[in-house]
C-alpha positions as CSV (number, residue, x, y, z in Angstrom):
1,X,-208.5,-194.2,-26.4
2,X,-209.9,-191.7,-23.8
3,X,-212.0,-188.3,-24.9
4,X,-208.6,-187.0,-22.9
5,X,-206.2,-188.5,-24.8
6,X,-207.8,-187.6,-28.6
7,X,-208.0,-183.8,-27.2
8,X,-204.4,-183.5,-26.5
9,X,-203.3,-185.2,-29.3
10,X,-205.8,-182.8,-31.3
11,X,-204.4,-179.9,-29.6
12,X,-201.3,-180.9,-29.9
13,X,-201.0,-181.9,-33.8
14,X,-203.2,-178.4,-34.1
15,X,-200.3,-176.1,-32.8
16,X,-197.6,-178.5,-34.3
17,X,-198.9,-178.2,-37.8
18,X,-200.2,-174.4,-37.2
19,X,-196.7,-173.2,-36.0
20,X,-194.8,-175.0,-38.6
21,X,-197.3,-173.5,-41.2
22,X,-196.8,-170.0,-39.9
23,X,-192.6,-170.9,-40.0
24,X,-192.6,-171.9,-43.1
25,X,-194.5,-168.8,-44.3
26,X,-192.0,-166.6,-42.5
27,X,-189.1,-168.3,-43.8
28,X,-190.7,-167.6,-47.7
29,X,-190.9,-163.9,-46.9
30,X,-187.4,-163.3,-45.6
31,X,-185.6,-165.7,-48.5
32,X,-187.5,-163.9,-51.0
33,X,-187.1,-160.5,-49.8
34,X,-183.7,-161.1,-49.4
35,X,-182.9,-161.8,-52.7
36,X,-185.7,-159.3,-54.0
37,X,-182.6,-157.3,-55.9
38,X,-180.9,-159.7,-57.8
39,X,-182.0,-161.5,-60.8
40,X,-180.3,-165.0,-60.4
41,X,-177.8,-165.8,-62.9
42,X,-179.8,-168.3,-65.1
43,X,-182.2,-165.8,-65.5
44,X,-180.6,-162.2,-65.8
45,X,-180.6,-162.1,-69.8
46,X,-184.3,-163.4,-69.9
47,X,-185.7,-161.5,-66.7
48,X,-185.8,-157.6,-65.4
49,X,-184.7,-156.3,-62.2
50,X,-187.9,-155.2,-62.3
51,X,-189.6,-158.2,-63.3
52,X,-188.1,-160.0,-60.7
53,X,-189.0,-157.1,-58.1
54,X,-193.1,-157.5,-58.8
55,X,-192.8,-161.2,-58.4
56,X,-190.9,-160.7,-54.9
57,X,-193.5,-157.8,-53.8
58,X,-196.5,-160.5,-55.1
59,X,-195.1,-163.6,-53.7
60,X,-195.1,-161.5,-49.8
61,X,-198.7,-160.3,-50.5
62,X,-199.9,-163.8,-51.2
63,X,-198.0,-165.3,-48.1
64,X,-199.2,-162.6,-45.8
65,X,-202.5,-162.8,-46.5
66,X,-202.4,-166.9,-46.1
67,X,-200.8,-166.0,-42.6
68,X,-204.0,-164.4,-42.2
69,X,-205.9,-167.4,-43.7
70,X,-204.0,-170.0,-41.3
71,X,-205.2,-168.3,-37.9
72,X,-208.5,-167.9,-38.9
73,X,-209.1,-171.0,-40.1
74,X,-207.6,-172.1,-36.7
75,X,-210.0,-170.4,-34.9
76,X,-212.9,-171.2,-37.4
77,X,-212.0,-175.0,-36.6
78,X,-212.1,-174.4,-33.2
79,X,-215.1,-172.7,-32.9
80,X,-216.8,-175.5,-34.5
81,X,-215.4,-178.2,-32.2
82,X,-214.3,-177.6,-28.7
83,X,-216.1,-174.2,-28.5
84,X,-219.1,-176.0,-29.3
85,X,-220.4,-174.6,-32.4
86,X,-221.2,-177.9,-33.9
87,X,-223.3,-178.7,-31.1
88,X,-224.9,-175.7,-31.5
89,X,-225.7,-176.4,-34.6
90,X,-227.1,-179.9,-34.7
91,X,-229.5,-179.1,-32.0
92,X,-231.1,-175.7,-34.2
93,X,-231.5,-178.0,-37.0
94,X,-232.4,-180.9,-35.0
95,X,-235.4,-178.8,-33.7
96,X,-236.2,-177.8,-37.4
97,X,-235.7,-180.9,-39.1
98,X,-237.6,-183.2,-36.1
99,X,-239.7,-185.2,-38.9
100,X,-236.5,-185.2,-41.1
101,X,-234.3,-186.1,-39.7
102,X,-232.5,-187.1,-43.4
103,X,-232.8,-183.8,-44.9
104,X,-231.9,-182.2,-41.4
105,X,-228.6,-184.2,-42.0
106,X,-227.5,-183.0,-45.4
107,X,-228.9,-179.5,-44.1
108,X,-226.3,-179.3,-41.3
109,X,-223.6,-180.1,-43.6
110,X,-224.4,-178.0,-46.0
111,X,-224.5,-175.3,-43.4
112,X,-221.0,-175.7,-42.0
113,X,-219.9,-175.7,-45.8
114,X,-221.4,-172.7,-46.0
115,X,-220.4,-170.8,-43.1
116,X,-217.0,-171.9,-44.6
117,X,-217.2,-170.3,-47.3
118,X,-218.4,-167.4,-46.0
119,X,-215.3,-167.1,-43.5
120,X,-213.4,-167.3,-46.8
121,X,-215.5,-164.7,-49.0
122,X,-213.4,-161.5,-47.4
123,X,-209.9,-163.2,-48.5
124,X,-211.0,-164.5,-52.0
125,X,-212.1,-160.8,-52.4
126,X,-209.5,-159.1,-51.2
127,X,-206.5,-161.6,-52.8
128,X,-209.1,-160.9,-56.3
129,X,-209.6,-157.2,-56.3
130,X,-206.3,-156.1,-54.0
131,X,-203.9,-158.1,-54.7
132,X,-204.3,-159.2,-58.0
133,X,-205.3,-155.6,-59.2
134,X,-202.8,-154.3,-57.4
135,X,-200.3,-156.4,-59.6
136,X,-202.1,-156.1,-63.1
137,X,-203.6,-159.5,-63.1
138,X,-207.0,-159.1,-62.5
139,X,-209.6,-158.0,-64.9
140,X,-213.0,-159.9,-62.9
141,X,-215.3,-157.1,-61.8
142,X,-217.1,-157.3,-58.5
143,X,-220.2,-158.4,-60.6
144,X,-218.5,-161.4,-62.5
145,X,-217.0,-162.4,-58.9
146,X,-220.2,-162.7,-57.3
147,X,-222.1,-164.5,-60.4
148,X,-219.0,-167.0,-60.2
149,X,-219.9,-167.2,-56.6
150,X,-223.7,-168.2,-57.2
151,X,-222.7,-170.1,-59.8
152,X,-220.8,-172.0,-58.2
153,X,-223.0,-172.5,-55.3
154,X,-225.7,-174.0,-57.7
155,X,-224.0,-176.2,-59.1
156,X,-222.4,-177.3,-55.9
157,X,-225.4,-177.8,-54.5
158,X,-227.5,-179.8,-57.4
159,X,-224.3,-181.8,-57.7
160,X,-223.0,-182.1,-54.3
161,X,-226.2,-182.9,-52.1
162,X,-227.6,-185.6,-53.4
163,X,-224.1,-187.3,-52.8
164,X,-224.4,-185.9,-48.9
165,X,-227.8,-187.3,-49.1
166,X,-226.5,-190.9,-50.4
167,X,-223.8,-190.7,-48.2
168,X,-225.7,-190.3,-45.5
169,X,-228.3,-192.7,-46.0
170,X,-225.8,-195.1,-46.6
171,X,-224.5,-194.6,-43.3
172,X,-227.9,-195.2,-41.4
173,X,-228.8,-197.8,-43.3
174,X,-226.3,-200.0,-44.8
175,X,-224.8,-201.4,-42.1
176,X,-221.1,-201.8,-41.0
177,X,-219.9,-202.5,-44.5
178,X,-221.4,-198.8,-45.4
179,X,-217.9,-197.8,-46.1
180,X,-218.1,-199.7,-49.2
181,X,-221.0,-199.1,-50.9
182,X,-220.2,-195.0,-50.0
183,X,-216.8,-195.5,-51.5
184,X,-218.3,-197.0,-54.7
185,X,-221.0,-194.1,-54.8
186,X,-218.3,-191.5,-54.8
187,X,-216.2,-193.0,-57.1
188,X,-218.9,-193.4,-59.8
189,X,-219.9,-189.7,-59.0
190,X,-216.5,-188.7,-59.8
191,X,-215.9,-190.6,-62.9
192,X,-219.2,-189.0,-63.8
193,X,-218.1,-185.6,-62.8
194,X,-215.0,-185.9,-65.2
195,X,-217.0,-187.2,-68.2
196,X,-219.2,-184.6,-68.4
197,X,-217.4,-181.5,-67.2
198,X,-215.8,-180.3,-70.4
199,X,-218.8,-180.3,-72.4
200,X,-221.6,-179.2,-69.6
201,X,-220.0,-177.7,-66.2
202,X,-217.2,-175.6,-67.6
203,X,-219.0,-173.5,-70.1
204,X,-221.0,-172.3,-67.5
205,X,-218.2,-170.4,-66.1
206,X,-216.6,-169.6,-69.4
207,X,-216.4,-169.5,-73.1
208,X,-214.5,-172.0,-75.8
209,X,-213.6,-171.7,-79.1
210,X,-212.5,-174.1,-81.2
211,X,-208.6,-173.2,-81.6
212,X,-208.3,-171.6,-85.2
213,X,-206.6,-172.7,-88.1
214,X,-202.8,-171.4,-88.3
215,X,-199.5,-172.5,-87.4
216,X,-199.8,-172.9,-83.7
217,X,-202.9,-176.0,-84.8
218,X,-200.6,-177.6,-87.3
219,X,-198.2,-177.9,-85.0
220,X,-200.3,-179.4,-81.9
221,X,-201.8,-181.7,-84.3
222,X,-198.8,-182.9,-85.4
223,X,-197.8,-183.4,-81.9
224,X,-200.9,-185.1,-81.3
225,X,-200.5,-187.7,-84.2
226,X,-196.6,-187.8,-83.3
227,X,-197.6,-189.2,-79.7
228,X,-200.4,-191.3,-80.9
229,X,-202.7,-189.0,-77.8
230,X,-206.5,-188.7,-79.2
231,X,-208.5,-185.7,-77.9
232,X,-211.8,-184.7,-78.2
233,X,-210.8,-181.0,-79.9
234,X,-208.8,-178.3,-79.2
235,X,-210.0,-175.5,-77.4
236,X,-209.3,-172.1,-76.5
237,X,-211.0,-170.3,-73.1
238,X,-211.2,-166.7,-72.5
239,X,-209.1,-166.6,-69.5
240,X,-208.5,-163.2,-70.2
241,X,-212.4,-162.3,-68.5
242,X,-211.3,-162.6,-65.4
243,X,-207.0,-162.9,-65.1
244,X,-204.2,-162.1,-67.1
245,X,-202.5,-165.0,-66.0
246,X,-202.3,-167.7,-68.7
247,X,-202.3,-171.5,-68.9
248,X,-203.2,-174.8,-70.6
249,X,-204.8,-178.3,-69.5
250,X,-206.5,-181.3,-70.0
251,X,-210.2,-181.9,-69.1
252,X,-212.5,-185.2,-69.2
253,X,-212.1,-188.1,-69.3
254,X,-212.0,-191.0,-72.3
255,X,-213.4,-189.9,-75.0
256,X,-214.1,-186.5,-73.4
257,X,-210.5,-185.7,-72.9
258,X,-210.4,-182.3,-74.4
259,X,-207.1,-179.8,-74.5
260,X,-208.1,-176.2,-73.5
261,X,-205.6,-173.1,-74.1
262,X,-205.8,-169.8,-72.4
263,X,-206.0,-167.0,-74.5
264,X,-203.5,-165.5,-72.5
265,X,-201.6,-168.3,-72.9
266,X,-202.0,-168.4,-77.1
267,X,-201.4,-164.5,-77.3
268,X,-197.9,-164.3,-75.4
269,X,-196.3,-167.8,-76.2
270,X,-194.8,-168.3,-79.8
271,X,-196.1,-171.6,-82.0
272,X,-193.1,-173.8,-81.0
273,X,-193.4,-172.9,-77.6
274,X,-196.9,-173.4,-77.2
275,X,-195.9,-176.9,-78.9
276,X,-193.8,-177.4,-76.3
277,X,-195.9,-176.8,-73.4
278,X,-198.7,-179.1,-74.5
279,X,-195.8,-181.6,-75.1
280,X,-195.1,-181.7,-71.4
281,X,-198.9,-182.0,-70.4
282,X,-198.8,-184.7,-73.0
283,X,-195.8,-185.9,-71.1
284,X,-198.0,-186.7,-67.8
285,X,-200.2,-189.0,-70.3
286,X,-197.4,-190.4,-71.6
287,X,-196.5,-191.3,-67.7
288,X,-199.6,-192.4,-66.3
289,X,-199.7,-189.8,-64.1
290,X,-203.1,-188.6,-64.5
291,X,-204.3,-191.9,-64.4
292,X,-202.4,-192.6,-60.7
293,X,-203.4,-189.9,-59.3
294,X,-207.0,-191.0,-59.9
295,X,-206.3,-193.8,-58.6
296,X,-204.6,-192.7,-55.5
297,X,-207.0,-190.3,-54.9
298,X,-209.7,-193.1,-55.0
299,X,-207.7,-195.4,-52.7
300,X,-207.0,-193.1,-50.0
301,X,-210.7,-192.1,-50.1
302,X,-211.3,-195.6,-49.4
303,X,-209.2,-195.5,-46.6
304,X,-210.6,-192.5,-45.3
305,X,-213.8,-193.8,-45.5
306,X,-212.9,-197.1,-43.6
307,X,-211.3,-194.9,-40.8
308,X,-214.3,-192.8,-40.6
309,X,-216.5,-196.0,-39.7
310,X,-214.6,-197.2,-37.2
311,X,-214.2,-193.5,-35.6
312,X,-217.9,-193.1,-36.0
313,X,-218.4,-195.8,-33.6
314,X,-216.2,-194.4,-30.6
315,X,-217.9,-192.1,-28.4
316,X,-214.3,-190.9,-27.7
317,X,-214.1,-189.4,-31.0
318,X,-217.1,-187.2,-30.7
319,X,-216.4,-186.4,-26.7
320,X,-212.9,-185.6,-27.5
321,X,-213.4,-183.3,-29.7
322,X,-215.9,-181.0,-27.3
323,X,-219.7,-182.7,-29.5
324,X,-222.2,-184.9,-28.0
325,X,-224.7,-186.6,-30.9
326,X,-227.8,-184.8,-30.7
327,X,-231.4,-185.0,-32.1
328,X,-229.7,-185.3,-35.8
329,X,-228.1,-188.7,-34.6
330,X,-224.1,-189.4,-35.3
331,X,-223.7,-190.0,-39.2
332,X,-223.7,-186.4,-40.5
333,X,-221.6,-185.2,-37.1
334,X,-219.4,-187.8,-37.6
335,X,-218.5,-187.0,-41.2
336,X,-218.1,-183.0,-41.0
337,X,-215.9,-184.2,-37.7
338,X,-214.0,-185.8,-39.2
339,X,-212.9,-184.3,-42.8
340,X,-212.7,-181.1,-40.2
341,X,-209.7,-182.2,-37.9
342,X,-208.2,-184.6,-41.0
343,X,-205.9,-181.8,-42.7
344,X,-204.4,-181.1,-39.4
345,X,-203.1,-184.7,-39.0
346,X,-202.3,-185.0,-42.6
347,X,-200.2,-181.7,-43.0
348,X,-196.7,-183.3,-41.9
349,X,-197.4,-185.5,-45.4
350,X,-197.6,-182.6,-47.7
351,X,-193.8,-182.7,-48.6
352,X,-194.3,-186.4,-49.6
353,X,-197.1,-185.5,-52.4
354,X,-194.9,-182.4,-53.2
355,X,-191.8,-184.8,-53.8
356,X,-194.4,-187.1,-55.8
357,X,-195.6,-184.2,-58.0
358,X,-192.1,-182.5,-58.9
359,X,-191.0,-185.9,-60.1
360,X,-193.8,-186.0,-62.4
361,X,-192.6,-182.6,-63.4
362,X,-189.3,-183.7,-64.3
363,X,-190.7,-186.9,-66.4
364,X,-193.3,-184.6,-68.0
365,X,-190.0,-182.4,-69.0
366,X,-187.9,-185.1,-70.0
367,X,-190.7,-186.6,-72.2
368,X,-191.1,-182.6,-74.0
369,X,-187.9,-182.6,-74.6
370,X,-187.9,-186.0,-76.7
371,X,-190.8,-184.7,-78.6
372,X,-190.1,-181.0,-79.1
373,X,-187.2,-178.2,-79.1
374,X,-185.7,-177.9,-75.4
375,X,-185.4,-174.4,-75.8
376,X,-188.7,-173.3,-76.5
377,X,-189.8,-175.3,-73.6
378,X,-187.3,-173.3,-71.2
379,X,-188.2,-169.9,-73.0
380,X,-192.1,-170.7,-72.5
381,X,-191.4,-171.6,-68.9
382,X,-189.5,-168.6,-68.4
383,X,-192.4,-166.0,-70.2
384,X,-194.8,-167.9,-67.4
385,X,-192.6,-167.2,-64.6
386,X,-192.4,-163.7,-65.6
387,X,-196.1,-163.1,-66.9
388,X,-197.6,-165.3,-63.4
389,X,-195.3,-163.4,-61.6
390,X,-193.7,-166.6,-60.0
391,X,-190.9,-166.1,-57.5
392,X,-187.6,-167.1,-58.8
393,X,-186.6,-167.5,-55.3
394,X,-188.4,-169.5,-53.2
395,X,-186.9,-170.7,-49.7
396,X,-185.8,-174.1,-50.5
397,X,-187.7,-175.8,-47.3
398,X,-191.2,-173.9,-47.9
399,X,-190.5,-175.4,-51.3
400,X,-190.1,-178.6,-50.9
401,X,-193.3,-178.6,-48.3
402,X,-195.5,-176.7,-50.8
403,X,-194.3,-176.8,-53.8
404,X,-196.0,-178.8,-57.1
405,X,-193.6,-178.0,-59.5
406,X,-189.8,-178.1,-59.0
407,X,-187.8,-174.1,-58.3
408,X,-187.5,-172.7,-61.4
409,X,-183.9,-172.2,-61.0
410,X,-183.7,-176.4,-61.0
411,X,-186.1,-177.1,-63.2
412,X,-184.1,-174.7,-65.8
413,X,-181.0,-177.0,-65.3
414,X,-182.9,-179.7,-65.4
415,X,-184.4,-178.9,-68.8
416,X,-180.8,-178.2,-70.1
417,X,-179.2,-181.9,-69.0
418,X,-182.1,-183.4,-70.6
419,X,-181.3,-181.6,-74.0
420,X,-177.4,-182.5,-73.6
421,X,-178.6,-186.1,-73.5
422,X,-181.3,-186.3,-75.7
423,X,-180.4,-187.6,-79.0
């Protein structure tokens, strides 16, 4: 392949995948303000007019503002490659890090990570204290959000550079099978990672309780002993710091595995609901699914690792994309080069790992059902759409692209065949 070639296909999959973004978020605004005023008939004995009003006027803010998001980030991506800011930065750094040339490495990415998330500071703040406050959901002051924000680059970086810094030696120094030994190094970080973030990482960022005795424990540990699932305690977060929206998961890993309740969550939801909805989560256990998608995710970083090898080798792929190696060398170039321009090649698979999630959604639903009372898993769901807000109209193509979980409208239905053939 030809520098030429890789830029038009560049420029090309870039527009492509930007215009269809910017599509899709127009289509979203004009289904869902066109059925702003009517409750849909599943719904209209369980959900206001109004009710299904705010989550209309929410769902709009959001998409706007991604709008925003997508043709910045456009020109962000860019202005890193073709319009030379990468180049621009390898050579500062090159000249500052001459006698290390390692630590000039993991400094330059670093710094694009950072200049990233500095592009995205003025949306996180204004989707945190506009949009959510404008809808009743936040409850973060501008304090909290900027101790999050250091927090979070601490930890980021005593966790996250040393791995640069492996990667990177490996790279230089392992030879063409570097791939591998990366690959293994990230996969034992990440298995790492998941062992010891329930217990170390996320109290940093919040507070847990041990869930208190009552009717709503009784009932999870029944469920617990009912589907022979082992955790590590049962937890409850104060969600309600920062959001009013509420939720439940799983964290860890093994013996780790921990199941964490929002206290949103535990203050709206009745016992047999909350039942219900860790029934379902217990439903993805039941299903593998966690497990596959660990799996997956490792794989296809081992493909993407592979690829990145063989690119880093090409002097098309750097030329084509508007950077010539500089005093740094190629290994740290070639990596932010590449996990740069990946998403934009990637995008027309998003509706396949939507498909792949909803499915999961269904089993997880069938598998509640078995367990628990179908109707206090539909009346949960239904407090959640209301309480988070969630459209109850989304456009059934930005859906399918985007969308994790299945419409609520279908996943309602769903939920109601399952009962009819349950036993």
């Amino acid at each position: 392949m030809t520098p030429t070639t890789l830029l038009v296909l560049f420029l090309a999959a870039l527009a492509a995948t930007t215009v269809l973004q910017l599509w899709l978020a127009r289509r979203q605004m004009h289904h869902v303000v066109a059925h702003r005023d009517r409750v849909p008939p599943a719904f209209q004995e369980r959900i206001s007019v109004q009710a299904h009003t705010r989550a209309a006027d929410y769902t709009v803010a959001r998409t706007r503002l991604g709008i925003v998001e997508t043709l910045v980030g456009v020109v962000v991506l860019l202005g890193f490659t073709l319009l030379g800011g990468l180049q621009v930065l390898d050579a500062a750094l090159g000249d500052l890090f001459a006698a290390a040339p390692l630590a000039g490495q993991v400094a330059f990415v670093a710094a694009v990570i950072a200049i990233g998330a500095l592009v995205d500071l003025p949306f996180s703040w204004y989707r945190q204290f506009h949009i959510e406050s404008r809808f009743g959901f936040n409850r973060m002051t501008p304090a909290m959000f900027f101790a999050d924000m250091a927090k979070g680059a601490a930890l980021g970086a005593l966790l996250g550079l040393p791995l640069v810094a492996a990667v990177l030696w490996l790279m230089a120094r392992a030879g063409g099978q570097w791939w591998l030994w990366a690959w293994a190094v990230w996969v034992s970080f990440n298995l790492v990672v998941l062992v010891l973030y329930p217990r170390f990482i996320a109290p940093i960022f919040n507070k847990f309780e041990p869930l208190p005795p009552g009717p709503v424990r009784e009932r999870v540990e029944a469920l617990l002993t009912r589907c022979g699932f082992a955790a590590n305690g049962l937890f409850v977060m104060d969600g309600s710091r920062r959001s009013s929206h509420g939720n439940a998961y799983f964290t860890g890993l093994g013996r780790s595995k921990r199941i964490v309740f929002f206290d949103t969550l535990l203050a709206r939801l009745e016992a047999g609901e909350i039942e219900a909805v860790l029934a379902h989560e217990l439903g993805h256990f039941h299903h593998h699914h966690v497990l596959r998608r660990i799996v997956t995710s490792f794989a296809l970083t081992l493909a993407a690792l592979w690829a990145l090898a063989w690119l880093a080798q090409q002097d098309w792929f750097y030329a084509g994309l508007g950077v010539t190696p500089g005093p740094l060398g190629s290994e740290a170039l070639a990596l932010v080069l590449f996990f740069l321009v990946l998403p934009v090649f990637m995008f027309p698979l998003q509706p396949l790992w939507s498909q792949l999630s909803r499915r999961d959604e269904y089993q997880a639903d069938r598998f509640a059902v078995r367990q628990t009372e179908a109707q206090d898993l539909t009346h949960a769901l239904v407090k959640l759409y209301e309480d988070n807000a969630s459209t109850l109209t989304p456009d059934p193509l930005h859906s399918a692209f985007y969308d994790s979980h299945p419409p609520a409208a279908v996943r309602i239905a769903r939920l109601e065949q399952f009962a009819a053939d349950s036993p």
